[in-house]
VOGU-3710 file (C-alpha; in Angstrom, 3 decimals, decimal comma):
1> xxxxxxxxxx> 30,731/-12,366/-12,727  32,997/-10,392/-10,519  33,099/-10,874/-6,541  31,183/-9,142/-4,250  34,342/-7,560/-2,270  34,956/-6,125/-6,024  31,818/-4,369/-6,184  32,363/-2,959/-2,763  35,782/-1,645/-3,870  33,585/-0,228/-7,288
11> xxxxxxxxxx> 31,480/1,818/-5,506  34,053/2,961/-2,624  35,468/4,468/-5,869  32,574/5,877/-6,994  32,126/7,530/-4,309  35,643/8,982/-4,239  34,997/10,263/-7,971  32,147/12,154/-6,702  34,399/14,006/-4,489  35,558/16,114/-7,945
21> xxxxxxxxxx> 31,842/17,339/-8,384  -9,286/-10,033/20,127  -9,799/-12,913/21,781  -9,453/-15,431/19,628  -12,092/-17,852/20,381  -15,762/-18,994/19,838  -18,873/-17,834/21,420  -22,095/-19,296/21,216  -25,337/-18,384/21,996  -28,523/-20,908/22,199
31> xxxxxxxxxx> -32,146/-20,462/22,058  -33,154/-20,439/25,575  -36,708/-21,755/25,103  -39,853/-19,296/26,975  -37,132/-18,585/29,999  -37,251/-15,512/32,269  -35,012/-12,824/31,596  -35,639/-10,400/34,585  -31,740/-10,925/35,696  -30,758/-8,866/32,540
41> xxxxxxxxxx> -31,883/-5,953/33,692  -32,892/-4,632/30,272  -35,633/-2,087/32,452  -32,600/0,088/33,478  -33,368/3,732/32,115  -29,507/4,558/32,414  -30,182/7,193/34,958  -27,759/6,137/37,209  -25,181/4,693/34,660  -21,483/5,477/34,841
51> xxxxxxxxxx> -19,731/6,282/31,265  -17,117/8,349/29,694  -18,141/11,529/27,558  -17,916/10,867/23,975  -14,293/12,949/23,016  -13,548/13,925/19,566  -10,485/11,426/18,251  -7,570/13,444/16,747  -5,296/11,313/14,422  -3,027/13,583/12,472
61> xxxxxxxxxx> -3,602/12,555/8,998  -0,655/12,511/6,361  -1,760/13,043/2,649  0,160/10,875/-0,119  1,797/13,510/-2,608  -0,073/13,212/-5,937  3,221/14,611/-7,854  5,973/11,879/-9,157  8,898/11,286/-6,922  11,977/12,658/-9,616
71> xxxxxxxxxx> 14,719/10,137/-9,795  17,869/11,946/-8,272  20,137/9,945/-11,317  17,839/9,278/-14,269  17,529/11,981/-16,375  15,217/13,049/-19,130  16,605/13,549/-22,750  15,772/16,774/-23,489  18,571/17,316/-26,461  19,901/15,451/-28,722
81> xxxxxxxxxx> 23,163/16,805/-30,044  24,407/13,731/-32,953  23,880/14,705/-35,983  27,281/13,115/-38,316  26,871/9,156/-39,089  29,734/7,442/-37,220  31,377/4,200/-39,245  34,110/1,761/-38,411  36,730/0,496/-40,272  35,871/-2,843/-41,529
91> xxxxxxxxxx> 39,123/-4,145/-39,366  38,861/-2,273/-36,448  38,060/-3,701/-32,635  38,370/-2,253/-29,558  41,421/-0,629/-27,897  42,499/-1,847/-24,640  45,269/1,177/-23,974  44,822/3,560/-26,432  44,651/7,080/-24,517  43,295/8,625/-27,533
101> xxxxxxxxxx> 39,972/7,530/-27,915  38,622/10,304/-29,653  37,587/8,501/-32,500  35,084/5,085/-32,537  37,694/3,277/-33,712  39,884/3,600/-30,973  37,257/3,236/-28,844  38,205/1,595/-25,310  36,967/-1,708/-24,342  35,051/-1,449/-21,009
111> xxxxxxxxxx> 33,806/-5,204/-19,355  30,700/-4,939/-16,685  31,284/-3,609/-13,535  34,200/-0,978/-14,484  34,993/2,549/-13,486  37,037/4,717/-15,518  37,812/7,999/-15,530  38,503/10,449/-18,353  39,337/14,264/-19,516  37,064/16,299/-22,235
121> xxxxxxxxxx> 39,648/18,815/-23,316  37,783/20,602/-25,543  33,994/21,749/-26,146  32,573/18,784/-29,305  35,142/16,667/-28,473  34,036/12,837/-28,374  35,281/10,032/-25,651  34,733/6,702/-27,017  34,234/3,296/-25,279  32,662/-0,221/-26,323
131> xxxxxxxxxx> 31,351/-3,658/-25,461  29,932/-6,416/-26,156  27,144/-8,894/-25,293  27,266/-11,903/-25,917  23,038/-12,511/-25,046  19,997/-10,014/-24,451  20,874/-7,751/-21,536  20,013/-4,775/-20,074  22,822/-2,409/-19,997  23,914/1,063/-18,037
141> xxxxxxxxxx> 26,303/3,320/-18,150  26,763/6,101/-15,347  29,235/9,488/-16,213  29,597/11,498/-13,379  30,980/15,468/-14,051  33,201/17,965/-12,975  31,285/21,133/-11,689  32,450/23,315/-14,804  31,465/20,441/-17,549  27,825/19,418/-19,209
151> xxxxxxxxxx> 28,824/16,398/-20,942  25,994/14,129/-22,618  25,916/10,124/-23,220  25,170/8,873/-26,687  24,889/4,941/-27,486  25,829/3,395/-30,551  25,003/0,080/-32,046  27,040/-1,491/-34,685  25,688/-2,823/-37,913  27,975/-5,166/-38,938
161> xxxxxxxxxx> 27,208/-5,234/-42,598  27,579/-1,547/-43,620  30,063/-1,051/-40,468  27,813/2,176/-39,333  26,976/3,125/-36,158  23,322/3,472/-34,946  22,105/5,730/-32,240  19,676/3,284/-30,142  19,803/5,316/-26,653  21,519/8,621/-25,106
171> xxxxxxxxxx> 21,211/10,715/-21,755  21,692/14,174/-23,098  20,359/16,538/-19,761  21,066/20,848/-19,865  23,087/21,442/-16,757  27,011/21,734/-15,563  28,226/19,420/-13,617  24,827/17,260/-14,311  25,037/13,399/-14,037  24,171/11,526/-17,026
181> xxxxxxxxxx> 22,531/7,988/-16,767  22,026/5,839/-19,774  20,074/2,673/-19,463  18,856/0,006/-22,130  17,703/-3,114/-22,739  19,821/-4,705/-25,597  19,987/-7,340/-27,725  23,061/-9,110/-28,191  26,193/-7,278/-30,942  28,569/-4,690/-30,739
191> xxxxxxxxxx> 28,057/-1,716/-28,917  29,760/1,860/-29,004  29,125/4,601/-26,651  30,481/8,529/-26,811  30,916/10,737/-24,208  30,033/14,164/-25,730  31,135/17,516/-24,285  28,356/19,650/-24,802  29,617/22,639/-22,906  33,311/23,257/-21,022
201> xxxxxxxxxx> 35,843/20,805/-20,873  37,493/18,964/-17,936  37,585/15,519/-15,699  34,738/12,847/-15,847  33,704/9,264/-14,445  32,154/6,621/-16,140  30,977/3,520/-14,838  29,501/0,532/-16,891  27,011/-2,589/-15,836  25,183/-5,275/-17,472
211> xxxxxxxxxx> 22,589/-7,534/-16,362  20,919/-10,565/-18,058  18,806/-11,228/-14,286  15,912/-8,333/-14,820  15,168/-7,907/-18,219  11,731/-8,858/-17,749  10,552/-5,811/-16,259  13,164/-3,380/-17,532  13,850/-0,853/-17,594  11,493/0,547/-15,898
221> xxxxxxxxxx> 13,198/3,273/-14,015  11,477/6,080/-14,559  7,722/6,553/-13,911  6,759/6,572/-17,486  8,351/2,892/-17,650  6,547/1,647/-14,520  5,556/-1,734/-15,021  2,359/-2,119/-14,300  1,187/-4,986/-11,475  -2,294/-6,594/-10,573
231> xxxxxxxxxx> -3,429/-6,026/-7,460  -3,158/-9,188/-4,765  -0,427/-9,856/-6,904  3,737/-10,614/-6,049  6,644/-9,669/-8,464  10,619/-10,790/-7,758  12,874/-8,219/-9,520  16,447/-7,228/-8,865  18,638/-3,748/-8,097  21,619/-4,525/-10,657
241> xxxxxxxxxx> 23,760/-1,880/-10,324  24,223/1,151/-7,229  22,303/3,465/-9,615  19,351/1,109/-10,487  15,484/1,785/-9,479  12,285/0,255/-10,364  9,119/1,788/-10,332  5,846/0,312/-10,397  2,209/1,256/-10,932  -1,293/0,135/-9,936
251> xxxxxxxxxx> -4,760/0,651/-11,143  -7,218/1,241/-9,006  -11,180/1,022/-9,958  -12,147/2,547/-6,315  -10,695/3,879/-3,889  -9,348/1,024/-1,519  -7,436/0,143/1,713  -4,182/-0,944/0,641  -0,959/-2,811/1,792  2,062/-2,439/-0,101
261> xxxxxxxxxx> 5,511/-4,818/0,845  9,247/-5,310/-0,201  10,885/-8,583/0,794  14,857/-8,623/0,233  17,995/-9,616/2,174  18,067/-7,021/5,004  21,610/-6,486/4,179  21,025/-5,224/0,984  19,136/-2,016/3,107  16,448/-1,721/-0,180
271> xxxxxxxxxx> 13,066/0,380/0,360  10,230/1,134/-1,288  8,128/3,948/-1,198  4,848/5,840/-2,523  6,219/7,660/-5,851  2,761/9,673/-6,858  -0,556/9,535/-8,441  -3,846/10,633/-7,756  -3,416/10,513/-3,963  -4,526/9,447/-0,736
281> xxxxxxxxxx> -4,169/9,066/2,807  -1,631/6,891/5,019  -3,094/4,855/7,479  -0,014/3,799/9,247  3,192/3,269/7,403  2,916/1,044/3,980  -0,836/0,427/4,583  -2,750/3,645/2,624  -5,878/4,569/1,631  -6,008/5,519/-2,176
291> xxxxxxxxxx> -8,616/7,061/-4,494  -9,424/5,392/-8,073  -6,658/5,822/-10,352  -2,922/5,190/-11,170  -0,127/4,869/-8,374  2,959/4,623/-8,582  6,048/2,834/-6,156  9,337/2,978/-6,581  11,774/0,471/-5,566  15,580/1,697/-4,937
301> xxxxxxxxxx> 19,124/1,414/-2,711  19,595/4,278/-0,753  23,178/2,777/0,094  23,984/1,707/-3,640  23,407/-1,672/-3,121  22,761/-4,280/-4,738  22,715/-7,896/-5,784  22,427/-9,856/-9,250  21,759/-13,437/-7,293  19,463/-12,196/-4,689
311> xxxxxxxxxx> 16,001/-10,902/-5,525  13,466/-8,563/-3,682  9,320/-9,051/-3,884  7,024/-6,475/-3,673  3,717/-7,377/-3,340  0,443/-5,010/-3,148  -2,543/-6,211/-1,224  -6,013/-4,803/-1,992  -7,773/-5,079/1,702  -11,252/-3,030/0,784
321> xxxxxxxxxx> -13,077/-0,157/-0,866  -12,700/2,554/1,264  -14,864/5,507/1,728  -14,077/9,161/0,029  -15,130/11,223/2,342  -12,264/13,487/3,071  -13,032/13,546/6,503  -13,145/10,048/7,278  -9,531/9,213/7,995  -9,117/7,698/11,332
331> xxxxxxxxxx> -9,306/3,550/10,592  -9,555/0,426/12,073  -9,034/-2,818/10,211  -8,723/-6,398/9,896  -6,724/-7,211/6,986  -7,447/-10,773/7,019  -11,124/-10,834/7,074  -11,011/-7,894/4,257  -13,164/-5,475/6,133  -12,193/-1,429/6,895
341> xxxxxxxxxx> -14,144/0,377/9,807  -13,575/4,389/9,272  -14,989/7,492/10,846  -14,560/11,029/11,477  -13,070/13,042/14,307  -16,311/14,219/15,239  -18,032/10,428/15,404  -20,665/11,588/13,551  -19,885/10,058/10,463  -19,183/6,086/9,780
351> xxxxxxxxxx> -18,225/3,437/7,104  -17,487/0,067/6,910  -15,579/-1,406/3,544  -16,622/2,301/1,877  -20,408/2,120/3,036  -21,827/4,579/5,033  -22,789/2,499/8,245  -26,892/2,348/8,173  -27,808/1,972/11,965  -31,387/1,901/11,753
361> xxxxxxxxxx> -32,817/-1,673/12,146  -36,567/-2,827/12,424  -38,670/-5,842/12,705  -42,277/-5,869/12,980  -44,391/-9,237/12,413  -47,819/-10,506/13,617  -48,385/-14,389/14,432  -51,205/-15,981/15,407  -52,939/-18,844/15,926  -55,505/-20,762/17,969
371> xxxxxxxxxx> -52,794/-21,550/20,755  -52,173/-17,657/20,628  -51,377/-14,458/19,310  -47,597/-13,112/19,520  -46,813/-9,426/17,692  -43,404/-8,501/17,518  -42,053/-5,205/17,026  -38,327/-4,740/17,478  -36,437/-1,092/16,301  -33,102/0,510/16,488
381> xxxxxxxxxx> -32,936/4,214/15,676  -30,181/6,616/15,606  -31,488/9,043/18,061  -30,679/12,124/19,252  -27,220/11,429/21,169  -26,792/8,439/19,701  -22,752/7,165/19,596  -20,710/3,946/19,141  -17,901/2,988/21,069  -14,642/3,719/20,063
391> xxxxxxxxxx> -12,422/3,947/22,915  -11,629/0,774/25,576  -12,332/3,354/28,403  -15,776/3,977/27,479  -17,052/0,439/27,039  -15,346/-0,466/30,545  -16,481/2,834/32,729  -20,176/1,671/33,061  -22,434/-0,948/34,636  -21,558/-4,849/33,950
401> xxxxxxxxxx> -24,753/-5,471/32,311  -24,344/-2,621/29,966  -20,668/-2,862/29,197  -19,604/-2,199/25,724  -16,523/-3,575/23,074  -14,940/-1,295/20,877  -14,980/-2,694/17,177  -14,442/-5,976/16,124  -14,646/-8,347/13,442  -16,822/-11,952/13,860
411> xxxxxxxxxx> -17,276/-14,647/11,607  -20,889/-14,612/11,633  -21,181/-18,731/11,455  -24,947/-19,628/11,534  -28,084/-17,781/12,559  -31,537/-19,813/12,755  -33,132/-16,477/12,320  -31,358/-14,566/9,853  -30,920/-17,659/7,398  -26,882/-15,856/7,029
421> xxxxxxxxxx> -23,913/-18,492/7,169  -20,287/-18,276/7,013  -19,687/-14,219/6,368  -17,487/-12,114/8,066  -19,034/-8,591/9,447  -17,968/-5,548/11,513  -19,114/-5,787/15,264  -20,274/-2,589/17,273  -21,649/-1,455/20,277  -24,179/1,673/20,079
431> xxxxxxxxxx> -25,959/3,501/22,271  -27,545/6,683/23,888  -27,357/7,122/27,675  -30,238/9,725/27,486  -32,503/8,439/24,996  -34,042/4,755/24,493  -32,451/3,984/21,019  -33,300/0,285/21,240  -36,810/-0,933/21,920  -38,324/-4,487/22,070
441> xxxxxxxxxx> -42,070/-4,567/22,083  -43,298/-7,630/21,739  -47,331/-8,848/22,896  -47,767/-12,090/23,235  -50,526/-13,623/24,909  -52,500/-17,490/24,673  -49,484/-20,455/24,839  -46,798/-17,802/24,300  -47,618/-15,373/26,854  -43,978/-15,878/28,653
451> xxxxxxxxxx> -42,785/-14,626/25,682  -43,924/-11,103/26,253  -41,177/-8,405/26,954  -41,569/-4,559/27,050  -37,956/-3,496/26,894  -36,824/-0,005/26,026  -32,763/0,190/26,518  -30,096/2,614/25,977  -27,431/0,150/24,039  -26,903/-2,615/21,752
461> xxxxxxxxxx> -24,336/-4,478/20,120  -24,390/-4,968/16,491  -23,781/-7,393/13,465  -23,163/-5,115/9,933  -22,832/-6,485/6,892  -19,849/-4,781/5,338  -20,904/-5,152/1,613  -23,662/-2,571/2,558  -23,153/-0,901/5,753  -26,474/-2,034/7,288
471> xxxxxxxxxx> -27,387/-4,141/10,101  -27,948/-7,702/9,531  -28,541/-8,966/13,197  -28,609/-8,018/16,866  -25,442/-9,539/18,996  -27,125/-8,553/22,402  -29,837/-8,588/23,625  -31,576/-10,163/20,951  -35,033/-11,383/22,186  -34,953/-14,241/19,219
481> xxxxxxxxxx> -31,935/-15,861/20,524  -32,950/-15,693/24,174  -36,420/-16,458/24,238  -37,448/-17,526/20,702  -36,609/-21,452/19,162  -34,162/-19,726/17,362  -29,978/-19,958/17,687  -26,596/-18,196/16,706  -23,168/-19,025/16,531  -20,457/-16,971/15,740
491> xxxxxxxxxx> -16,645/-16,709/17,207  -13,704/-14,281/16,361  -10,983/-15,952/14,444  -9,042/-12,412/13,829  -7,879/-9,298/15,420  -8,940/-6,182/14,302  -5,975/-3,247/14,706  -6,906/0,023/15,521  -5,103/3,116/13,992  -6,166/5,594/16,321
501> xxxxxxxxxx> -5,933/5,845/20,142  -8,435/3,652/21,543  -6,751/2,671/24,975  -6,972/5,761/27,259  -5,674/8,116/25,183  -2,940/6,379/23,993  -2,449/3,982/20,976  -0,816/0,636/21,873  2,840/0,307/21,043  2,842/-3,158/19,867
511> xxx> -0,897/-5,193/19,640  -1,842/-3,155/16,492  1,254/-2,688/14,436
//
């Protein structure tokens, strides 16, 4: 294998050729037996209480193209202009020197990683070159034009028994001055390849690379080659020539939140990026949400590149289902936990992992007994002005006792009440500042008359179960925890990053990304 400093000098001529053409803790919360709970203040009718106006949240949103990304080098065979059967004399090899290489059997030997140069001097007229592999390998072969010449690339393999020569790959494009780019996977023999001037006559380039490292997957450099990849699933691959690209494609059964990656020597300056199919959104740079269907990626060196010994990974994570709702592109979302808050510029519309967010909650249950009688009824209602926080500003601009957090994920540990263990779930605060959206009414009289409260409050904070969008428990105040036998314990083992601008007005320049 040649040296790197050789490559460099490869491409330097290449290019000289072209010249011619949250707090992470735990929090727990005890039963607190028949105790008082007067120093909560839950009788506060928000009269007096100091908040922000809700605001509409802008977040320009950037739609993925559904339309293939066109490969600036491969092209598409659209003729194919061989038509006489090519033999070889029985005794005939390759020339090393021979000028005249018009015919196969003064074909020109070319080793990987040349760059030759040539003159069509006449429209029909056939250059010839060969080589050889010695062991399965993917081979290429790049001809760059003169403005005023549409030359086409036809490969040959030789059958060494009859001594013909049989097409097995070609780049034959319509255009002057249009670059040709033949690529194959090959098995090992004797191999022949013309340079055909189609139309015009004048100087070319060709350059010629082989690869035994990336067969796997190749070639897969056009979209219609993509190999395909499992989600939550890593492939290594390698860029084997300046000209090389993999693509890549997905299935998706639902629309999801996704994260897609590329992992390769930063030297080597490869990227990847979104190359089509049925669309989506960008949340922030390689983490987009896509609709159900095929997408594609395409993995390339803008600088030409590349490395034979040194792979790259991409890797596509599937976070959660996301929502559909066209409208519904500003996100937050904690990757680790697998869980996707989303809403709409106007707040009126929410979803958690795809779910539209259910925010009514009720429980209503008579007990009694001959120590006493205890009725509970306990509702949450979306009422009139009803909101959820969104923005740091407006859970911090009102009364301590009321204070609100913007969303969050908790691992929802243990609940003596619920009977729910170990599941992670989207936090919230809600509430209306002119309406009473969260009533307790519980009667309790006998043995368990301290356990009577008459509470109707403006807020609440929230446990939702992201598999369905609806409210599994009360964070605060929950009468069960504080008054009832009952206890919770949950803590917040992640951070939730927010893709819109939740700290006033501006979205944080490092905490999130």
């Amino acid at each position: 294998m040649k040296k790197r400093k050789k490559v460099a000098k490869i491409i330097a001529i290449m290019m000289t050729l072209l010249l011619f053409y949250n707090f992470e803790g735990s929090i727990t919360a005890y039963a607190h037996g028949t105790s008082t709970i007067t120093s909560l203040k839950l009788e506060n009718n928000g009269e007096n209480v100091q908040h922000a106006d809700e605001q509409m949240i802008n977040v320009q949103s950037v739609e993925l193209d559904t339309n293939i990304i066109s490969n600036d080098v491969i092209n598409k065979n659209d003729r194919q202009d061989v038509q006489k059967t090519y033999c070889i004399n029985e005794t005939s090899r390759y020339a090393e020197d021979e000028s005249e290489n018009t015919d196969p059997n003064y074909a020109l030997l070319i080793e990987d990683e040349n760059v030759v140069q040539g003159t069509l001097t006449e429209q029909g007229e056939m250059r010839w070159y060969g080589f050889i592999l010695e062991q399965r390998a993917k081979a290429s072969i790049m001809l760059q034009l003169v403005s005023n010449v549409d030359a086409d690339i036809y490969l040959f393999k030789l059958n060494q028994d009859t001594h013909e020569l049989n097409l097995v790959g070609e780049s034959a494009t319509s255009g002057l001055g249009v670059s040709e780019y033949c690529t194959e996977v090959l098995d090992e023999g004797i191999y022949y390849f013309g340079i055909s001037a189609y139309e015009g006559c004048g100087r070319y380039a060709i350059a010629y690379y082989q690869s035994t490292q990336d067969i796997q997957y190749e070639v897969n450099d056009s979209a219609s080659l993509a190999t395909p990849v499992d989600e939550n699933t890593s492939i290594s691959s390698f860029i084997d020539n300046p000209f090389d690209c993999d693509y890549y494609c997905i299935t998706l059964d639902e629309a999801s939140a996704v994260r897609y990656s590329l992992s390769s020597l930063s030297t080597l300056g490869y990227k990847i990026e979104y190359a089509g199919g049925t669309g989506g959104n960008i949340i922030k740079g390689q983490l987009v949400s896509l609709k159900a269907g095929k997408h594609y990626f395409k993995v390339s060196s803008p600088n030409g590149t590349y490395s034979r010994t040194s792979s790259y990974t991409i890797k596509f994570e599937n976070i959660a289902p996301v929502s559909t709702d066209s409208t519904a592109t500003i996100f937050a979302c904690c990757e680790k936990a697998g869980i996707v808050f989303q809403f709409n510029s106007e707040r009126t519309k929410y979803y958690v992992n795809g779910n539209p967010i259910d925010f009514s909650y009720s429980y209503t249950k008579s007990l009694s007994n001959s120590a006493g009688v205890q009725n509970y009824n306990i509702n949450l209602k979306k009422t009139e002005n009803f909101g959820v926080c969104l923005l740091q500003e407006e859970g911090t601009s009102i009364s301590p006792e009321l204070q609100q957090t913007i969303p969050d994920v908790a691992r929802y540990h243990s609940s003596t009440f619920t009977g729910i263990s170990n599941k992670d779930v989207l936090t919230l605060s809600v509430h209306d500042w002119s309406n009473k959206c969260y009533t307790i009414h519980n009667i309790c009289s006998g043995a368990y008359a301290e356990n009577y409260l008459w509470a109707d409050l403006n807020m609440c904070n929230v446990f939702i179960d992201p598999d369905t969008g609806k409210i599994i428990d009360i964070e605060w105040y929950n009468y069960f925890y504080e008054v009832g036998n009952h206890s919770i314990t949950y803590y917040r083992p992640y951070t939730m990053k927010y893709y819109y601008p939740y700290w006033n007005g501006e979205e944080p320049k490092g905490g999130d990304d």
